[in-house]
N, C-alpha and C positions, 0 to 999 in steps of 0.2 A: 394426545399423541399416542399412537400405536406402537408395541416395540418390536422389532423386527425379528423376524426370526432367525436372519442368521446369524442374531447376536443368543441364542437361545443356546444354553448349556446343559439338555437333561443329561442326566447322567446313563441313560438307557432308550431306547423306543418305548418300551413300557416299562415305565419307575411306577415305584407305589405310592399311591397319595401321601405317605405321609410326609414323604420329601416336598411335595410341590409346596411355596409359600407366593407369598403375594409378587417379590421380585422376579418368580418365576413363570410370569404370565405369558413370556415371550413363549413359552415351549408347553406351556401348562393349562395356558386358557385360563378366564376367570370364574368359572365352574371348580374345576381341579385346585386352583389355588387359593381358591377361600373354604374348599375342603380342607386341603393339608392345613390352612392355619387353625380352620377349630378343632382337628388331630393334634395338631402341634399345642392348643391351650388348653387339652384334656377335653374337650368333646367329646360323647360317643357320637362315633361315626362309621358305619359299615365298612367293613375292609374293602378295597380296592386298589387302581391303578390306570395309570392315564396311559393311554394312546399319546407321543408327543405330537407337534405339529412338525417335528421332522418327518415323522411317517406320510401327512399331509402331503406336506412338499412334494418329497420324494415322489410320490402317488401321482400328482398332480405335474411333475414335470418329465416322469416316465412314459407317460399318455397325451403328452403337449396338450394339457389339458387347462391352462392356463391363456396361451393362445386362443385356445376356441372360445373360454368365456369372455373375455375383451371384445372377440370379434363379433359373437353373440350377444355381448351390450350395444357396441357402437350405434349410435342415433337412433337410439330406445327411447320413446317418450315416456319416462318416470311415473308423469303424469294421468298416462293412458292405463290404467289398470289390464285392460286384458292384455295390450302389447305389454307390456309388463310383465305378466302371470305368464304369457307364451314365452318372453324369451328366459325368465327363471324356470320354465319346466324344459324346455329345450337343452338348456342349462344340468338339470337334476335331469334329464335321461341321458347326458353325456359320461356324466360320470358315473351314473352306475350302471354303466355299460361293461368298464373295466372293472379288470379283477386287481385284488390287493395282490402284490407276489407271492411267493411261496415261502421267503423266510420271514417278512414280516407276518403271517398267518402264524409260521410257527413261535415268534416270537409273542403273539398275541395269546395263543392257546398253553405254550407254557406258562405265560404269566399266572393265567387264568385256574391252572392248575393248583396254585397256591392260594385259591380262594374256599372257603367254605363249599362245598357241595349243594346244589340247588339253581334256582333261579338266578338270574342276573338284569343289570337296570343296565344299559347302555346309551349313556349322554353326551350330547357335541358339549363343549367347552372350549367357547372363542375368546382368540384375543381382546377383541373388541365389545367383549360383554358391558365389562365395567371399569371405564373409562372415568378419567377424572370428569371429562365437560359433556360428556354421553353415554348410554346407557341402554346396550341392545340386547339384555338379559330376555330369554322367555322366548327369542326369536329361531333360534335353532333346533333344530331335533332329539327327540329320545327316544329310546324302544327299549318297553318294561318287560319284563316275565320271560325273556330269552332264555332260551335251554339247549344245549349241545353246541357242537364245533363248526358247522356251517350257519346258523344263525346266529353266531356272536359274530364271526367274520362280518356277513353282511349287512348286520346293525351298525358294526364301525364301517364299513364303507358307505354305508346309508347315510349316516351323520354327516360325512363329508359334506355332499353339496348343499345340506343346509344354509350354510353359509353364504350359498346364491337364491337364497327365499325372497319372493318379488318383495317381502315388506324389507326384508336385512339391507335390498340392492334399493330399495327407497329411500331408505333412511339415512345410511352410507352415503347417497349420493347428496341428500341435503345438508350431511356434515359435512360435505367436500373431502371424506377419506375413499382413497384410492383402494377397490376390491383387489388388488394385489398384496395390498399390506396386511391383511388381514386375512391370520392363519386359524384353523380348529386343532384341537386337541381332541379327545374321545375318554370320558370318565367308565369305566366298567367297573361294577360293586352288585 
């Protein structure tokens, strides 16, 4: 079972991993919140902070960008690899077309500010990673060695359409879970 997102309570657009815990997968992805929990049990863990899946949302229903991936699945042969491949990249040049807004960027780059100086690991963390009866860890995006304010921006926007990868929208569909339930979050550390 997926949990919804607008049951998702972060406490910010971008919290710090250490808050995120495993109940918090609605907003946290399960990347982010099997972070926060080996934070939360003494782990070292590189400092960081999630992108919630509200920022997704948002993102995605500012640019009716949820319509277009529906309509861009409808009567996709799952089975047909390249029709498949075509309509997930169709998909992933949709969305990173758009820009994140202007106060989510700022909110993204102050958080950022509160990290160590240097490099940065920018990782999607979806709801739908780690699932009681399924398990689509491995299958969305990251981009390592990021440096400055315009390439963290569009690492987290990069990450987004991960989440329509022809293998995510195959395997999705042989769970029978609905690509609308299923939100990303964005880990930065």
């Amino acid at each position: 079972m997926i949990i919804e997102a607008s049951n998702a309570q972060a406490v910010e657009t971008c919290t710090p991993l250490s808050v995120a815990l495993k109940r918090d997968i609605a907003w946290a992805g399960g990347k982010a919140a099997n972070l926060g929990e080996m934070i939360n049990a003494g782990i070292p863990v590189p400092d960081g902070f999630v992108v919630a899946t509200s920022a997704y949302r948002a993102f995605m229903i500012e640019h009716g960008l949820d319509e277009m991936a529906r309509e861009a699945l409808t009567g996709v042969n799952i089975q047909d690899s390249v029709e498949l491949a075509s309509a997930a990249s169709d998909i992933r040049q949709r969305i990173v077309s758009k820009n994140i807004s202007p106060d989510l960027a700022s909110d993204i780059l102050q958080k950022h500010t509160s990290l160590e100086k240097g490099l940065v690991a920018v990782r999607s963390s979806a709801t739908a990673e780690d699932m009681d009866n399924a398990s689509f860890a491995g299958q969305q995006d990251a981009y390592l060695d990021g440096e400055g304010a315009v390439e963290l921006i569009r690492a987290v926007r990069d990450c987004w359409p991960s989440v329509f990868e022809a293998r995510a929208i195959f395997d999705r569909e042989e769970q029978g879970i609905d690509h609308s339930e299923v939100d990303i979050a964005v880990v930065v550390q």
